[in-house]
PAMINU-448840 format. One line per field, with one value per residue: residue number from 1; x, y, z of N, C-alpha, C, CB in turn; residue in one letter. Coordinates in nm, 4 decimals. Glycine has a CB too. Layout:
<lodos>
k [NUM, ...]
nc1 [X, ...]
nc2 [Y, ...]
nc3 [Z, ...]
cac1 [X, ...]
cac2 [Y, ...]
cac3 [Z, ...]
cc1 [X, ...]
cc2 [Y, ...]
cc3 [Z, ...]
cbc1 [X, ...]
cbc2 [Y, ...]
cbc3 [Z, ...]
r [A, ...]
</lodos>
This chain:
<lodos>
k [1, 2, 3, 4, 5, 6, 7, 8, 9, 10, 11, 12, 13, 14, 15, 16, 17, 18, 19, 20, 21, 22, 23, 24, 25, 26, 27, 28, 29, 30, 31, 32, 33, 34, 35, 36, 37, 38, 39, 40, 41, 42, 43, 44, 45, 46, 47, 48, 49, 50, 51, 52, 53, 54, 55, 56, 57, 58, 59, 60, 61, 62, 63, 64, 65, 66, 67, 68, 69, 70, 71, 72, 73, 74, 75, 76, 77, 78, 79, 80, 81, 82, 83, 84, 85, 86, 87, 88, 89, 90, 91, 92, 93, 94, 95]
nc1 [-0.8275, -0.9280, -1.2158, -1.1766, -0.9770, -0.6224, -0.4853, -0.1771, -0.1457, 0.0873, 0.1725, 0.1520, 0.3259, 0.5809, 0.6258, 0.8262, 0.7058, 0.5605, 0.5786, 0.6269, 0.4811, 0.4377, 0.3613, 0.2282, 0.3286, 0.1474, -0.0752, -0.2877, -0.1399, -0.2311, -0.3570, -0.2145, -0.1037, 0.0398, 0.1421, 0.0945, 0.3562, 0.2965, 0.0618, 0.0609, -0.0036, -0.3406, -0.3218, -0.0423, 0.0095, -0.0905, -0.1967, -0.3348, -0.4308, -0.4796, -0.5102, -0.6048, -0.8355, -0.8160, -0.8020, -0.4827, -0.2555, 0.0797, 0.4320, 0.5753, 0.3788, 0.2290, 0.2385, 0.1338, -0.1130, -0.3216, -0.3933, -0.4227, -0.6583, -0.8088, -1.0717, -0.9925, -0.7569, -0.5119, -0.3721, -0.3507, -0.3278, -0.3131, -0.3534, -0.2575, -0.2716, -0.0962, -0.0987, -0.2767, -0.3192, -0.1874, -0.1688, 0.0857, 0.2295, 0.6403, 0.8987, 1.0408, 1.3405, 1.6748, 1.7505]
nc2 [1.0865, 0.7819, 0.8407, 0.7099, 0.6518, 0.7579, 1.0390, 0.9506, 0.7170, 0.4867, 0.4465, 0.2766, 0.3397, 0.4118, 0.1404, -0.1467, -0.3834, -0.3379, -0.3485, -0.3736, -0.5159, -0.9009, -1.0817, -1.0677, -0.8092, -0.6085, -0.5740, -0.3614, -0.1096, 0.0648, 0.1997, 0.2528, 0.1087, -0.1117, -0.4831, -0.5861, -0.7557, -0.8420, -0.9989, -1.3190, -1.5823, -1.7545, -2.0543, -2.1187, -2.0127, -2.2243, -2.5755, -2.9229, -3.0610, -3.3903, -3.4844, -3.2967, -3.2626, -2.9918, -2.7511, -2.5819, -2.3071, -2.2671, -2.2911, -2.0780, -1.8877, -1.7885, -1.5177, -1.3658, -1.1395, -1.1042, -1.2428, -1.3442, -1.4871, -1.6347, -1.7389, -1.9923, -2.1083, -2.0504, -1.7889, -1.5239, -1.1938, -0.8756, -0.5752, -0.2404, 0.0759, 0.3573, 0.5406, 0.3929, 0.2398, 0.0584, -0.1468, -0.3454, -0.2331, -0.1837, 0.0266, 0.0904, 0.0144, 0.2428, 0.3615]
nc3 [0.7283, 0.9315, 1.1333, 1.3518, 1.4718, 1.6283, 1.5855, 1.6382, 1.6122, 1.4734, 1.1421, 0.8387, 0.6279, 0.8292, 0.8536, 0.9351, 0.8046, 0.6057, 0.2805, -0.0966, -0.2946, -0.3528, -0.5059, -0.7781, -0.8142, -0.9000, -0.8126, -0.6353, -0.6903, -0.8193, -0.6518, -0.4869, -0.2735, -0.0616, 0.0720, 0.4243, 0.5697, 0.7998, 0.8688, 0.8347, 0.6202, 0.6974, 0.6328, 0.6488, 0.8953, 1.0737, 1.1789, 1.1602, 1.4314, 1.5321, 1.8316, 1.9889, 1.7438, 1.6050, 1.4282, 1.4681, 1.6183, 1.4779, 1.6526, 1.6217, 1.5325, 1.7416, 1.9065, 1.6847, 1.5839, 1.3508, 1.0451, 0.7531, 0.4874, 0.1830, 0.0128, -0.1111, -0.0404, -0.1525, -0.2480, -0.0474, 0.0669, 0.3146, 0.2268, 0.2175, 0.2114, 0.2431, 0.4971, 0.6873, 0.9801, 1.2489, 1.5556, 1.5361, 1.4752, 1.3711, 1.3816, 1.0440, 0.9307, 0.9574, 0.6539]
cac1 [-0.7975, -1.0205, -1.2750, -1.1799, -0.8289, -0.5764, -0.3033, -0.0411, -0.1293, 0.2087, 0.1410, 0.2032, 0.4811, 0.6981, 0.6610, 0.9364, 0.6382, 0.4932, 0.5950, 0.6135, 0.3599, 0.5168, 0.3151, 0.2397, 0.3646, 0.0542, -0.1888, -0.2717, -0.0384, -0.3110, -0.4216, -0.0995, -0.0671, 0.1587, 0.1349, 0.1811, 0.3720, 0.2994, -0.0071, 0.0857, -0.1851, -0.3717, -0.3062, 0.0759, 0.0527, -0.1471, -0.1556, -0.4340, -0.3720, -0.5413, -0.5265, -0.7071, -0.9334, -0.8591, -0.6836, -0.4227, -0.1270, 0.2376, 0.4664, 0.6373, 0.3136, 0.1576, 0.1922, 0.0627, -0.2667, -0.3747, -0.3817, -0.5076, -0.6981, -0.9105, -1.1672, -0.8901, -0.5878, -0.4215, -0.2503, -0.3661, -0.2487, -0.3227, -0.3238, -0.3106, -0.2345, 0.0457, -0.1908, -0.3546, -0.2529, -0.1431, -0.0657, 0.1476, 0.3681, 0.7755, 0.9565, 1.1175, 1.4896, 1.6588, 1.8556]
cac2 [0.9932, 0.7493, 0.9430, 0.6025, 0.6548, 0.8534, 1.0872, 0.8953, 0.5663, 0.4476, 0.4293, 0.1650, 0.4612, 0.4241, 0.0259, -0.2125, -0.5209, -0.2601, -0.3953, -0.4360, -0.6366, -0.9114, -1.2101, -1.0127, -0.7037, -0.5003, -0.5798, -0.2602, -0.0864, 0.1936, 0.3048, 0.2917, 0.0155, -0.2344, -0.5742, -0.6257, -0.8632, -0.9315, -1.1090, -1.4169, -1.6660, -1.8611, -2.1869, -2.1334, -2.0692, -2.3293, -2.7278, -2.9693, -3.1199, -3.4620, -3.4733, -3.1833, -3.2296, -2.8961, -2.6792, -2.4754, -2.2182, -2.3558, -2.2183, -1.9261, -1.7930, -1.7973, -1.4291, -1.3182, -1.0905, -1.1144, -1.3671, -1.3352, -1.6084, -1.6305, -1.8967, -2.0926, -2.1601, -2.0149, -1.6647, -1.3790, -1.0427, -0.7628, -0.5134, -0.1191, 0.2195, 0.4713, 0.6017, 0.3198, 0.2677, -0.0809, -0.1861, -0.4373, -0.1672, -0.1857, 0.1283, 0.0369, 0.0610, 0.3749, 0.3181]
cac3 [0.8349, 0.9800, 1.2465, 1.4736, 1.4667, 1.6754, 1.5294, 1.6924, 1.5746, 1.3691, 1.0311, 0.7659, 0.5522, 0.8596, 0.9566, 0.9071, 0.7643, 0.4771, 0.1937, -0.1596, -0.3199, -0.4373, -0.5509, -0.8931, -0.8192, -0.9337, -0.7135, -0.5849, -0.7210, -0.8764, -0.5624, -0.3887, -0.1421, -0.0616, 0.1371, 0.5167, 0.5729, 0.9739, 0.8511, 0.7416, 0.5339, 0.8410, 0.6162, 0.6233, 1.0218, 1.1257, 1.1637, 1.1988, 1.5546, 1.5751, 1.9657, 1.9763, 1.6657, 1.5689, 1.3607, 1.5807, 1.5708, 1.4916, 1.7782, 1.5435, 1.4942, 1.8698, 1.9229, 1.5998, 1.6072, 1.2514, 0.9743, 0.5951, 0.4219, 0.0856, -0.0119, -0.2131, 0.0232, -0.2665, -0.2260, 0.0154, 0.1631, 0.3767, 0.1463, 0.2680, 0.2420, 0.3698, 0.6442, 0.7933, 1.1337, 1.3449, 1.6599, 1.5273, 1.3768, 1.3962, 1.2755, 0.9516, 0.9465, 0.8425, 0.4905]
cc1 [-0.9276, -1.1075, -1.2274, -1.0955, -0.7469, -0.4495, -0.1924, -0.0475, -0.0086, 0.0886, 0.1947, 0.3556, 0.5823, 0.6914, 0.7680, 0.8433, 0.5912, 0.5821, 0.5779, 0.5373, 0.4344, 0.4896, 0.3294, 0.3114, 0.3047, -0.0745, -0.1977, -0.2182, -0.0942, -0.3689, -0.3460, -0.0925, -0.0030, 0.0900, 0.1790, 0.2279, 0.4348, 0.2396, 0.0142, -0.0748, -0.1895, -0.3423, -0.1623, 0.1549, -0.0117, -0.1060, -0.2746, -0.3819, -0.4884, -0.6018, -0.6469, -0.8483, -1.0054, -0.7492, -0.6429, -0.2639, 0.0093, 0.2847, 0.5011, 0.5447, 0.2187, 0.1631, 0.1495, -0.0572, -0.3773, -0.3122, -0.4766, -0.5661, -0.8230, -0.9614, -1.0802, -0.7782, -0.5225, -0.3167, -0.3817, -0.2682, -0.3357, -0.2658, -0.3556, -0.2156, -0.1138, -0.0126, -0.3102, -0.2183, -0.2617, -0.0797, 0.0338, 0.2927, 0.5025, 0.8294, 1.0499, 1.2597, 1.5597, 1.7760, 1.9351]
cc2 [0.9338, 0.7911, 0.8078, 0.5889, 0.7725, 0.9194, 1.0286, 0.7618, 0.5549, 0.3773, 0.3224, 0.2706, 0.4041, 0.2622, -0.0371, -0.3449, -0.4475, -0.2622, -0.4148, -0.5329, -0.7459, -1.0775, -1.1686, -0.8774, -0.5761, -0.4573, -0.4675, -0.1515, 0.0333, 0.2541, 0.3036, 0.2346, -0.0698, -0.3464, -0.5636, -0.7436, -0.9204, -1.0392, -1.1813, -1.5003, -1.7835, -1.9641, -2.2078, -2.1172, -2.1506, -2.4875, -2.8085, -3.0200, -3.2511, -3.4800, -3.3589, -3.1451, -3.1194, -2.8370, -2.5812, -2.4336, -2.2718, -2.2339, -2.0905, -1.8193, -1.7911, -1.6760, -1.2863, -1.2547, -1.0709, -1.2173, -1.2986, -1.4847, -1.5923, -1.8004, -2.0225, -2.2037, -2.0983, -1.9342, -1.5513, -1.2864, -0.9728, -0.6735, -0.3222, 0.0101, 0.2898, 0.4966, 0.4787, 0.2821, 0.1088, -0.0818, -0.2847, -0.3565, -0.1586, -0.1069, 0.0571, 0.0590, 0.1989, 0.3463, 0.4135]
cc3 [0.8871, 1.1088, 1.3582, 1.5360, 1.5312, 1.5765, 1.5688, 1.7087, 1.4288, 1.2480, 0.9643, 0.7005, 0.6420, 0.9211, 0.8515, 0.8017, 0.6504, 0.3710, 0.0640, -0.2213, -0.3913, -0.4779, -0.7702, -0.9213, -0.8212, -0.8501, -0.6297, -0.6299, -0.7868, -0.7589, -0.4148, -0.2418, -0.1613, 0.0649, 0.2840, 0.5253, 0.7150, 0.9393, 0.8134, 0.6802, 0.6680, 0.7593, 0.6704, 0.7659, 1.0974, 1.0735, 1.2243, 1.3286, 1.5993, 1.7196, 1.9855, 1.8833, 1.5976, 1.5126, 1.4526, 1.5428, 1.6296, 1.6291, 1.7286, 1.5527, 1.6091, 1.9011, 1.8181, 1.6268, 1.4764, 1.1364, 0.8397, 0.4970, 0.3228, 0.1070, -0.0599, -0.1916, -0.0752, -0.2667, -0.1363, 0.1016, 0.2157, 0.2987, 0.1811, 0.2245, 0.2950, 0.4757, 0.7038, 0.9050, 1.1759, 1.4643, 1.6730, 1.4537, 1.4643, 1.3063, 1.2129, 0.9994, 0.8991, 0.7555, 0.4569]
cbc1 [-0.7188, -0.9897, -1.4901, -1.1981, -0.7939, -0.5456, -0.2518, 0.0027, -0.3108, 0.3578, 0.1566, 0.0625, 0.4760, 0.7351, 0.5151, 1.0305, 0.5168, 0.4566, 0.5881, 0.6602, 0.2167, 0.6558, 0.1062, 0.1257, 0.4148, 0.0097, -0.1808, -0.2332, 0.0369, -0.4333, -0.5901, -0.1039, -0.1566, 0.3538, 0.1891, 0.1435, 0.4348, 0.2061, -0.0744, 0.1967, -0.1611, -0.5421, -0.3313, 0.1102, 0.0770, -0.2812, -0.0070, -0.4948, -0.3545, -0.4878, -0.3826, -0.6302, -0.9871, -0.9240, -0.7155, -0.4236, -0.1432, 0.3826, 0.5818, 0.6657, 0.2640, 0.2064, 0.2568, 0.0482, -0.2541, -0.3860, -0.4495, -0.3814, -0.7294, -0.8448, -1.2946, -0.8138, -0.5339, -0.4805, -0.1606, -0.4667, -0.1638, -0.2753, -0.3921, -0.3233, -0.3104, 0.1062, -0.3054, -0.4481, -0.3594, -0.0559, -0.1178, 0.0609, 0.3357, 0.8336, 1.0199, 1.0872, 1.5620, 1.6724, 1.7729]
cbc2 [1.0622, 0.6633, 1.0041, 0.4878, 0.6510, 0.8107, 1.2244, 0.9508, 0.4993, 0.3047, 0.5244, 0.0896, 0.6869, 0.5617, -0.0908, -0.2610, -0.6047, -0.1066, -0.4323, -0.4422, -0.5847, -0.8597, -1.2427, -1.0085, -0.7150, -0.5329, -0.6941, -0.2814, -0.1868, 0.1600, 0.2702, 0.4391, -0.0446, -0.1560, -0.6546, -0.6053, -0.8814, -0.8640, -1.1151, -1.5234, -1.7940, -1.8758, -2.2321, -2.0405, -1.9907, -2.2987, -2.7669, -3.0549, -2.9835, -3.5297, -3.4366, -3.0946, -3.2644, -2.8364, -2.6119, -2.5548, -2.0571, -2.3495, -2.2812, -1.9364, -1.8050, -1.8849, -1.4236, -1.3961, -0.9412, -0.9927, -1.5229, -1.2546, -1.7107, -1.5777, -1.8790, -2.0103, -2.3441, -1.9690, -1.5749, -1.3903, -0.9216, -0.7632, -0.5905, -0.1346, 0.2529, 0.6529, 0.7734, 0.1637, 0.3937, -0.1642, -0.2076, -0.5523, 0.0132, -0.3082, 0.2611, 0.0924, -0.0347, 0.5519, 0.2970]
cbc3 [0.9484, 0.9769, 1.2321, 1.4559, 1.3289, 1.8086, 1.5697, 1.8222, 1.5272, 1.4523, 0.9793, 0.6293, 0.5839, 0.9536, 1.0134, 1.0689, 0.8697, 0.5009, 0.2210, -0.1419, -0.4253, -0.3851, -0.4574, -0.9293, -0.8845, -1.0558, -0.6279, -0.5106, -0.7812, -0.9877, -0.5455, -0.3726, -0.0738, -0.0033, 0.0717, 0.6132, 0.4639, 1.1245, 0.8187, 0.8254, 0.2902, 0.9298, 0.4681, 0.5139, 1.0945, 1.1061, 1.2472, 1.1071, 1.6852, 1.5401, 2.0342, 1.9490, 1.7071, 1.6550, 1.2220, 1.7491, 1.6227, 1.2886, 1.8653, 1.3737, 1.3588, 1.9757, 2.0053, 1.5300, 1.6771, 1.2215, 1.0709, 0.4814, 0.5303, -0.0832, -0.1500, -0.2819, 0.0320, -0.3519, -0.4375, 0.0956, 0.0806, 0.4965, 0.0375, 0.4274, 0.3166, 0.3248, 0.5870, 0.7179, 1.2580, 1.2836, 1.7485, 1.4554, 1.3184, 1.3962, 1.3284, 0.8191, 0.8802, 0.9118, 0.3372]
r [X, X, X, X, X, X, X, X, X, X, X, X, X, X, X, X, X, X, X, X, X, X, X, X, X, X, X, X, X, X, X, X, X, X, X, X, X, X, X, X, X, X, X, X, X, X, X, X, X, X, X, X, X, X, X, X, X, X, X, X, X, X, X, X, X, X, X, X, X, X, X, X, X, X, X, X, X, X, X, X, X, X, X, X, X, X, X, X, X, X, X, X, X, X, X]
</lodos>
């Protein structure tokens, strides 16, 4: 466990956004992580806003706290672990 981290920080295992990887499928997939999928890709929640002269967050994604973005615009994820920890976590459902 990370020395930074409390025992009773919710884990990715039990959130509802831990996910499946599922652009290729593999990505990861040897050292046993899956995608969140709170983060969305900052291109896909943002919008240039002339008035403003700045790039800024659509309304959907206004209380978002993280965002993923490569050099490319292309494809990124948040890519993690069973035991990393979020405050963005929502216990999964139970099946």
């Amino acid at each position: 466990m990370n020395p930074t981290s409390s025992p009773d920080t919710p884990r990715c295992a039990t959130c509802r956004f831990w996910q499946e990887n599922e652009f290729y499928g593999w990505e990861g997939r040897d050292i046993e992580t899956r995608h969140c999928a709170y983060a969305p890709e900052l291109w896909e929640a943002t919008t240039w806003s002339r008035e403003a002269d700045k790039q800024v967050l659509l309304p959907e994604h206004k209380d978002v706290l993280a965002f993923v973005q490569d050099g490319s615009s292309y494809k990124a994820a948040l890519l993690t672990k069973a035991d990393f920890g979020c405050v963005a976590h929502q216990p999964a459902e139970a099946s």
